[in-house]
N, C-alpha and C positions, 0 to 999 in steps of 0.2 A: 331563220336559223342559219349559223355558220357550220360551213365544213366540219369542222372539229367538236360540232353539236348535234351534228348529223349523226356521226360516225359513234357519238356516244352511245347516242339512242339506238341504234343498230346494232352497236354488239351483246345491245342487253340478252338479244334474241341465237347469239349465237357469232363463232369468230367469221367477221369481215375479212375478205381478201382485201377489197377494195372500196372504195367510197372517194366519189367526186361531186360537186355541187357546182351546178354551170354558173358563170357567174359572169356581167356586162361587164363593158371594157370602165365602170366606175367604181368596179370588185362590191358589187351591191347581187344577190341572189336574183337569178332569171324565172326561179321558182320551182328548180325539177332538178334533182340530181338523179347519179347512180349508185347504185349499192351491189357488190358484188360478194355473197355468201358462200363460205366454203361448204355448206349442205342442203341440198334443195328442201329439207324439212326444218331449217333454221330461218329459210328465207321463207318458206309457207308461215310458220308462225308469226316469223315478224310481219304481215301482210295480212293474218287476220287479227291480231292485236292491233296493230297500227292503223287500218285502214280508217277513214274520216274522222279519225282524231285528232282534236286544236293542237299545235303545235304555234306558240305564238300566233301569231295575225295569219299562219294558214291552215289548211284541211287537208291531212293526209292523204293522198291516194293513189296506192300502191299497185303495180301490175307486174308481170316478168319480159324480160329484154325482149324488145323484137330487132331485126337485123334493121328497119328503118331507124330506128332511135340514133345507130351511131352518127346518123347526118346532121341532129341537134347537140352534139356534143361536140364542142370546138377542143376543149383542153389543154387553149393554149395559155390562158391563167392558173391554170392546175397545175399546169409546167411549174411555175414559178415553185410550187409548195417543195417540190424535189430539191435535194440536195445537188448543185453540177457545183464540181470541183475546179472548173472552168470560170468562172465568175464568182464577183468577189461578195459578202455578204447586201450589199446597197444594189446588187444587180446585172453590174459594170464588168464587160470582159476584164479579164486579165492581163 
């Protein structure tokens, strides 16, 4: 699944603040993102709806943040999805 596939399927359940999907430096999925719900009963549902269900070639399975998680998130290809006004559309300072 991509980012922007991720993020669909998750707000069936309710508005995403946030949604990142870690990704290797060949932008190919590491197999785990995050999802960040603006209501901890939106993020419950999505979790028991979603939980071990095929999603392409993988299997669902949802849990909530714990403070070790932020050590496997890099976010520094997530960067790129952001608009910086500072570089030009191919990447390239300005």
């Amino acid at each position: 699944i991509e980012m922007h596939g991720l993020w669909d399927v998750c707000s069936l359940f309710g508005q995403v603040l946030d949604c990142k999907l870690q990704l290797n430096i060949e932008g190919k999925s590491c197999g785990f993102g995050f999802v960040h719900y603006a209501r901890e009963e939106d993020a419950a549902q999505a979790k028991n709806t979603l939980q071990k269900m095929q999603i392409g070639e993988c299997e669902v399975r949802l849990r909530p943040f714990q403070w070790d998680d932020s050590a496997l998130f890099t976010g520094a290809l997530y960067a790129r999805l952001i608009y910086n006004p500072y570089m030009d559309p191919a990447g390239m300072p300005m």
